[in-house]
C-alpha positions as CSV (number, residue, x, y, z in Angstrom):
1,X,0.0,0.0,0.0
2,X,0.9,3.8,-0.8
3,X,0.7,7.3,0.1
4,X,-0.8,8.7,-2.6
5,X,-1.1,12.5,-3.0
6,X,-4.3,13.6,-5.1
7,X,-4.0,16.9,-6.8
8,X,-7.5,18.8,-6.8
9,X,-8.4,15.6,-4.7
10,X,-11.4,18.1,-3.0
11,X,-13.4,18.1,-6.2
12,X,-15.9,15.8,-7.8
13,X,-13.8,13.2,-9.2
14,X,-11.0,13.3,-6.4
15,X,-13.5,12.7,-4.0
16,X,-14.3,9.4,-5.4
17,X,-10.8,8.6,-6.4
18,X,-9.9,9.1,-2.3
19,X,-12.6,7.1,-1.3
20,X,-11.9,4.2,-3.6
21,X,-7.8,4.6,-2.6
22,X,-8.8,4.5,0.9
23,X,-11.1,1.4,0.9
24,X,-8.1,-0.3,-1.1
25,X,-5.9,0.3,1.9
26,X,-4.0,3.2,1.0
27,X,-3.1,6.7,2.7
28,X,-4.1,9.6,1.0
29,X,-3.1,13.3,1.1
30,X,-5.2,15.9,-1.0
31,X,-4.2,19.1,-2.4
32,X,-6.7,21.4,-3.8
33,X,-7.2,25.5,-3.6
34,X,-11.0,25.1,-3.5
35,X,-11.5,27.6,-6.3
36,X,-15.0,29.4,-6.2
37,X,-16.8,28.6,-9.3
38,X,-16.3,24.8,-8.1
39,X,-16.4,25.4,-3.9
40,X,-18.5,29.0,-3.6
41,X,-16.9,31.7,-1.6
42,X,-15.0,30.9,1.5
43,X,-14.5,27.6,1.1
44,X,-12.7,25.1,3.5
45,X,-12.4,21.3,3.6
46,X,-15.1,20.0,2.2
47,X,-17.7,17.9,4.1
48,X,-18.5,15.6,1.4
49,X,-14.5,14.5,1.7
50,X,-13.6,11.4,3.3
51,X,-12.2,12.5,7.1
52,X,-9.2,9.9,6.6
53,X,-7.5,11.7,3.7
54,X,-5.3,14.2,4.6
55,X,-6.1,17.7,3.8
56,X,-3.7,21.0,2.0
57,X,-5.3,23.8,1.1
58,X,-2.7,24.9,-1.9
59,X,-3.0,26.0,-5.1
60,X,-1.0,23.7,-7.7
61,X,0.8,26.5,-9.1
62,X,2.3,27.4,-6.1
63,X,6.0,25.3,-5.9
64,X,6.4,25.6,-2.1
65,X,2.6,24.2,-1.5
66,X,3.4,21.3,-4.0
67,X,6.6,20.6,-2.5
68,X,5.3,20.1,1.4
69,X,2.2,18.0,-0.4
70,X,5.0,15.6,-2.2
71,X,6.8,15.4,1.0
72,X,6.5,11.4,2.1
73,X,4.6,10.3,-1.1
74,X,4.8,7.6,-3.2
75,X,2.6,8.4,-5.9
76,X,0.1,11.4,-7.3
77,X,-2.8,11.1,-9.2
78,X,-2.9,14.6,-11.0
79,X,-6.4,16.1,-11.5
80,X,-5.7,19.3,-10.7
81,X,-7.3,21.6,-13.4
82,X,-9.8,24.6,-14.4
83,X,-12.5,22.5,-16.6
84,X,-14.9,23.8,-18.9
85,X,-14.6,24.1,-22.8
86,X,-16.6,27.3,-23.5
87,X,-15.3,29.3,-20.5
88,X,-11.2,28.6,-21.4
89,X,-11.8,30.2,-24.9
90,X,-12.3,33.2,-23.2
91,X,-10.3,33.1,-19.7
92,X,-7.3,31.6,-21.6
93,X,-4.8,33.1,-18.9
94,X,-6.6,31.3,-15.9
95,X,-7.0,28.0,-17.5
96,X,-3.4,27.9,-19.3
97,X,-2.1,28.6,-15.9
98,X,-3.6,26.7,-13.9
99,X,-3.6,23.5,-16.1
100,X,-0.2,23.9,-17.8
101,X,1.8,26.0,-15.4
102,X,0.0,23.6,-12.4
103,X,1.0,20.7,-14.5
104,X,4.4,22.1,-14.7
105,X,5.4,23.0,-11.3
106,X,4.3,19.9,-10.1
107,X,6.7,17.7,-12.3
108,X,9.7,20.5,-11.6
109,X,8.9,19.7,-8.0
110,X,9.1,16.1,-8.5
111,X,13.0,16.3,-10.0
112,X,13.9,16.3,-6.6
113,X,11.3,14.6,-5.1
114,X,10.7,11.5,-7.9
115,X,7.5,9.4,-7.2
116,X,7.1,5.6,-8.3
117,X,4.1,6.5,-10.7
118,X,2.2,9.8,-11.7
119,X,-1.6,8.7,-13.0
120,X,-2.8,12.4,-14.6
121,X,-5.8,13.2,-15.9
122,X,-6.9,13.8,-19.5
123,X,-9.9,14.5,-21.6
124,X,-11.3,13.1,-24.7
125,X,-12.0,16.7,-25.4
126,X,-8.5,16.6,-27.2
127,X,-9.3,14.4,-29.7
128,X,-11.7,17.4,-31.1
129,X,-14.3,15.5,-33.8
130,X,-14.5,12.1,-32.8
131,X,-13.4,8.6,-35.5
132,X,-15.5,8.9,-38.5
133,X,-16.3,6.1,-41.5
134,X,-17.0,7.7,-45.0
135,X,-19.5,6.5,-47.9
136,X,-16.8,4.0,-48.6
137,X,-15.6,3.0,-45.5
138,X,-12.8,4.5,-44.9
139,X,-11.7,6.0,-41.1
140,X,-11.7,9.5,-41.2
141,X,-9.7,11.4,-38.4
142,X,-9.8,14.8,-39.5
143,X,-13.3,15.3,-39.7
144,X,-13.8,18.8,-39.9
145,X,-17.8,21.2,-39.6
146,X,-18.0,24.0,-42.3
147,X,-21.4,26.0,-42.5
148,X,-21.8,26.8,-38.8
149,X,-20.8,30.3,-39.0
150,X,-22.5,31.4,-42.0
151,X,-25.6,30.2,-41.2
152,X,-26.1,26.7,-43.1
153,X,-26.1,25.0,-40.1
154,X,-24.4,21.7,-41.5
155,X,-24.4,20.2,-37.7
156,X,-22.8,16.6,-38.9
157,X,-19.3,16.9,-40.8
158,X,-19.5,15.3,-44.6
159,X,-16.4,14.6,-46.9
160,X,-15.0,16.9,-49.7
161,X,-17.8,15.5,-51.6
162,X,-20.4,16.5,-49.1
163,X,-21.4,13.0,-48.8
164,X,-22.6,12.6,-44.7
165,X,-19.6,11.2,-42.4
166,X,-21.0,8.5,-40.0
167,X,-19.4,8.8,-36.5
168,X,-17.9,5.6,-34.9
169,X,-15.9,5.0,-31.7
170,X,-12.6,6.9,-30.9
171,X,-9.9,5.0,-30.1
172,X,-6.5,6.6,-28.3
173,X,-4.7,6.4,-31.7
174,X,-6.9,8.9,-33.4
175,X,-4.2,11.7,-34.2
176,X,-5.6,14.6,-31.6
177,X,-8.0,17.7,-33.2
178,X,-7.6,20.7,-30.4
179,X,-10.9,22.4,-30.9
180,X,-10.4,24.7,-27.7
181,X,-7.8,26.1,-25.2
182,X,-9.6,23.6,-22.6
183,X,-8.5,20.8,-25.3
184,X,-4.9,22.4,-25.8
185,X,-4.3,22.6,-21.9
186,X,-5.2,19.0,-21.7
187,X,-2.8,17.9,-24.2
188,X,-0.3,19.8,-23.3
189,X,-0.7,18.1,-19.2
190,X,-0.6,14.3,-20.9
191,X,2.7,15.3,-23.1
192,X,4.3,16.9,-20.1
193,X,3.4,13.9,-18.0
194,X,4.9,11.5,-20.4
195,X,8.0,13.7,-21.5
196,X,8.7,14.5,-17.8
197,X,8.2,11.2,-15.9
198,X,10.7,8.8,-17.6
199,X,13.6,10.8,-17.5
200,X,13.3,10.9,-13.7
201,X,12.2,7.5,-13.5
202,X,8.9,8.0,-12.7
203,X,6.2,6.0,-14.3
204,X,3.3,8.5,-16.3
205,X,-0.1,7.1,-16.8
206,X,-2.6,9.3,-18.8
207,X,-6.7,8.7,-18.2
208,X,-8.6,10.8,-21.2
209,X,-12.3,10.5,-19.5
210,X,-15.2,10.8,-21.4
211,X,-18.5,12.5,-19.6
212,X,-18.7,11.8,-16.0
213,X,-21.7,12.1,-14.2
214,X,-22.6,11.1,-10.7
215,X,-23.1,12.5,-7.4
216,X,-21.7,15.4,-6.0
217,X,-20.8,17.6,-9.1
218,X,-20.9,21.1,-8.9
219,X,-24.2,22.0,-9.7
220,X,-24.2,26.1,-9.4
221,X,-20.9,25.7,-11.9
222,X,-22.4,26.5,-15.3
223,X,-19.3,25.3,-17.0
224,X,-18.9,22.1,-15.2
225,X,-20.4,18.2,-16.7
226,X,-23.5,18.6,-18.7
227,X,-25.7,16.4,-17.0
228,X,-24.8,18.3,-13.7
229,X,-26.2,21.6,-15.9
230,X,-29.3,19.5,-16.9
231,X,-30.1,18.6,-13.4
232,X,-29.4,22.2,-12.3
233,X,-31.9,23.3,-14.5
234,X,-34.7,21.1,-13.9
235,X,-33.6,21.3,-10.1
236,X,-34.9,25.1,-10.3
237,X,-37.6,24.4,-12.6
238,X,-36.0,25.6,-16.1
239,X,-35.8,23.4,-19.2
240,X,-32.1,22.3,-20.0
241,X,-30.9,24.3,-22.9
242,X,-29.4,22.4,-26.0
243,X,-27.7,23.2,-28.5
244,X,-27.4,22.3,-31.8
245,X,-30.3,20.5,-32.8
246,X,-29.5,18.2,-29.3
247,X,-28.5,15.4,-31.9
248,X,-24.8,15.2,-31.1
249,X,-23.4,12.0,-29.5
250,X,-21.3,11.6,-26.5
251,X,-20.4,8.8,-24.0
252,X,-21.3,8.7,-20.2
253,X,-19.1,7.1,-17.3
254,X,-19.6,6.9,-13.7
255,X,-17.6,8.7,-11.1
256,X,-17.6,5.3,-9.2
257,X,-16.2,3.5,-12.4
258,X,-13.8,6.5,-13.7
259,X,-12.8,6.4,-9.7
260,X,-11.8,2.8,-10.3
261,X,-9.8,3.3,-13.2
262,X,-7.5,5.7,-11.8
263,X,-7.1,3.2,-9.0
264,X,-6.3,0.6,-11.3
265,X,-3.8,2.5,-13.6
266,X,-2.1,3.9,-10.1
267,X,-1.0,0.3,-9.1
268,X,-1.6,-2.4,-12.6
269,X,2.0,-2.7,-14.1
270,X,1.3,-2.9,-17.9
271,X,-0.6,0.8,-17.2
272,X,3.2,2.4,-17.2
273,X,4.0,4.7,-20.3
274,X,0.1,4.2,-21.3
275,X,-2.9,6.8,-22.3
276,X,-5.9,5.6,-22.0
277,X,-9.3,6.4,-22.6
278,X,-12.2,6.0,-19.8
279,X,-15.8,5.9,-20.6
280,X,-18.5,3.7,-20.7
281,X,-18.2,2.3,-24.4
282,X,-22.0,3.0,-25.0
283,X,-23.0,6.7,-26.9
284,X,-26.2,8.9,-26.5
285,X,-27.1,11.8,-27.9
286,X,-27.2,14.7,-25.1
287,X,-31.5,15.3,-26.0
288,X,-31.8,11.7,-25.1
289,X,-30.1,12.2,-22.0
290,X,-31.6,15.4,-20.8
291,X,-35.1,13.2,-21.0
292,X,-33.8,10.8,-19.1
293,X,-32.7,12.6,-16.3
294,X,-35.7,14.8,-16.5
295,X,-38.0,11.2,-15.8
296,X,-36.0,10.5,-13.4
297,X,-35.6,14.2,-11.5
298,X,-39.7,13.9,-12.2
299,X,-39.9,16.7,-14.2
300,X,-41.6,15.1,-17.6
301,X,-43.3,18.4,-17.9
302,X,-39.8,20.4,-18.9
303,X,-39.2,19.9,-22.1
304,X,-35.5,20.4,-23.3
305,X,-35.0,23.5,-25.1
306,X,-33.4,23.1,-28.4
307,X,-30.9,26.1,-28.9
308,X,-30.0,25.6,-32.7
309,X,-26.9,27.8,-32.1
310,X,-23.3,26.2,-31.7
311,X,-20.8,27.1,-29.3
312,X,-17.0,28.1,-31.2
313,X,-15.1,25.0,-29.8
314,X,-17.7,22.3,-29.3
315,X,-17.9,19.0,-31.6
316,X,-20.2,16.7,-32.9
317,X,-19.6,13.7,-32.1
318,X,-17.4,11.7,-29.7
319,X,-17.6,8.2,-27.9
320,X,-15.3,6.1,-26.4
321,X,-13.7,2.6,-27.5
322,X,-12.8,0.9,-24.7
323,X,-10.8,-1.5,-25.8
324,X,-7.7,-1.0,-24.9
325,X,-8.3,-0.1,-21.5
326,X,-10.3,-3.1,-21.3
327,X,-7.7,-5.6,-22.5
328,X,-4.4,-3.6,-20.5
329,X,-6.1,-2.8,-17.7
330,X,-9.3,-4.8,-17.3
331,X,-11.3,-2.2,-16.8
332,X,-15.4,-2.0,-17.7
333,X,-17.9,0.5,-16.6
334,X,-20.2,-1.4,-14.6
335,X,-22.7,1.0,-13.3
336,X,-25.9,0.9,-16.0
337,X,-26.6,4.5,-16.9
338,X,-30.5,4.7,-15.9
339,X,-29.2,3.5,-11.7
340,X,-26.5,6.0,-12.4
341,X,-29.2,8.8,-13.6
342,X,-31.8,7.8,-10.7
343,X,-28.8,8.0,-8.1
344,X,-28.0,11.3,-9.5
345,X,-31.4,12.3,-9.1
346,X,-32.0,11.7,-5.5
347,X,-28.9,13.1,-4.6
348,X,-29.9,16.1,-6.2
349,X,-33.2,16.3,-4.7
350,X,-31.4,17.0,-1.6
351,X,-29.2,20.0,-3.1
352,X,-29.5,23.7,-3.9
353,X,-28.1,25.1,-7.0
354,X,-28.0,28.8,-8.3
355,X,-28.7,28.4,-12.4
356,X,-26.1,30.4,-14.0
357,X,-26.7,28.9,-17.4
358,X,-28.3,32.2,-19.0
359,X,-25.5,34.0,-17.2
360,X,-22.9,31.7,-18.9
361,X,-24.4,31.8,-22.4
362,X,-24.4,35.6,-22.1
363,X,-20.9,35.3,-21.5
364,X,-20.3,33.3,-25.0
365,X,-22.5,35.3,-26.8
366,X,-20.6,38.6,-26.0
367,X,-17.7,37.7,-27.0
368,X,-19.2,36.2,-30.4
369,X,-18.5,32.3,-29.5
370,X,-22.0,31.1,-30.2
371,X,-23.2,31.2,-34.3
């Protein structure tokens, strides 16, 4: 067993990821700077994290912080990072700090104080478009939307002879397509994880998740999963708002499984050197999953609102192919997606959430990143 160090261990993900460490046996020590649009004003320790971890307040950028959180530790699972595609392509300083720099000052620290593994935390948001198959079935990686802008609205990408693309699953060879500064930062974290750690001898493990969803998200952060923006909504009696034409395809994972796959790639040998993607190898399109939560939250009577406007940054399509992590690290989501959606639900039922979705569009609009 280890002493594990969690970077941003006090937010939704590292909440699970320290409970599932802990009931394996090992000691963990969380760092996290409880930022406001995640924590609210004022923060401290958060209830909802387990009393056995350990507890820094720090920010990840700040080298002494890191190096009395590394002090002791034999591994760090990095997660650590400002997320939230629409919001970095206008705070690029914050979120190019925070995830780059962050990423940046932690490894610099870890020259002098090497770990056995780092396990770091990616996003499938870096492979922009997802895998597509053309008319004569061949894989397209480059997939590319024209017609958004002016006004065509040619939602699904086609091929230069504007013959329709059909999305398929991604897998972690699929070159990368950086459609944001969210997607840059992330890329930049898994390359500086795996150009850092062997030099030093330290092993680098990189997880690209897919949509999480689960309990205890931030709910008031307009920015943060989209199912924890759906429930929001409905939570205060407002339709979730869509856009597109609510016909794009994604892929939802647990916490409790993604939680389990950082375990796994902490302590599995063959996960050394590896990227790999995490999600639940099924895809939905997001209108089909805004009515399923709203049955489940009870709230048949709110209908989502379909935008048919498109976000500068934001893809079509994207879903996972778990393959690889399933065959080098044995890993399957096992939690079925409606449990997942009613667990959501009642935990939810219990919260209070300020909707700042309008106020968050606003933002996008102004500074002409919605067409």
């Amino acid at each position: 067993m280890e002493h594990v160090l969690i970077t941003g261990g006090a937010g939704f993900i590292g909440r699970f990821v320290t409970d599932e460490l802990l009931r394996q046996g090992h000691r963990v020590r969380v760092l996290d700077a409880l930022i406001p649009q995640v924590h609210g004003e004022g923060a401290s320790r958060p209830e909802a994290l387990n009393p056995e971890a350990e507890f820094l307040h720090g920010d990840i950028r700040d080298g002494e912080a890191v190096a009395c959180a590394l002090r002791g530790i034999d591994s760090v699972v990095h997660l650590a990072a400002e997320v939230g595609v629409g919001q970095s392509m206008y705070e690029v300083e914050r979120y190019t700090s925070t995830n780059d720099v962050g990423t940046a000052v932690l490894f610099e620290k870890l020259i002098d104080r090497p770990v056995r593994r780092v396990v770091t935390a990616s996003s499938m948001s870096i492979y922009g478009e997802g895998l597509y198959r053309d008319a004569d079935g061949e894989l397209i990686e480059d997939a590319e939307r024209e017609g958004i802008r002016d006004g065509l609205k040619q939602w699904d990408p086609v091929d230069a002879q504007g013959r329709p693309l059909t999305p398929v699953a991604t897998p972690e060879w699929k070159r990368p397509n950086l459609a944001s500064i969210y997607a840059l930062n992330k890329f930049v974290q898994e390359r500086t994880t795996h150009i850092m750690a062997a030099p030093y001898g330290i092993e680098g493990v990189c997880l690209r998740l897919f949509n999480v969803y689960g309990p205890g998200q931030a709910l008031s952060n307009p920015y943060t999963g989209v199912l924890a923006i759906f429930a929001s909504r409905y939570l205060n009696g407002q339709a979730p708002m869509i856009f597109e034409d609510g016909e794009q395809r994604r892929d939802f994972v647990h916490v409790s499984d993604v939680a389990r796959a950082f375990a796994e790639a902490l302590t599995l040998p063959q996960a050394a050197g590896g990227t790999f993607n995490i999600g639940s190898g099924r895809d939905r399109s997001v209108t089909e999953v805004a009515e399923e939560l709203g049955r489940a939250m009870g709230r048949n009577d709110l209908a989502p609102q379909i935008v048919g406007k498109a976000r500068i940054g934001d893809i079509r399509h994207c879903f996972c192919d778990a393959t690889l992590s399933r065959e080098s690290l044995g890993f399957e989501a096992r939690t079925d997606f409606r449990e997942g959606l009613g667990e959501l639900a009642e935990w939810v039922a219990r919260q209070t959430a300020v909707d700042r979705v309008e106020q968050a569009r606003a933002e996008l609009d102004k500074r002409g990143l919605v067409a």
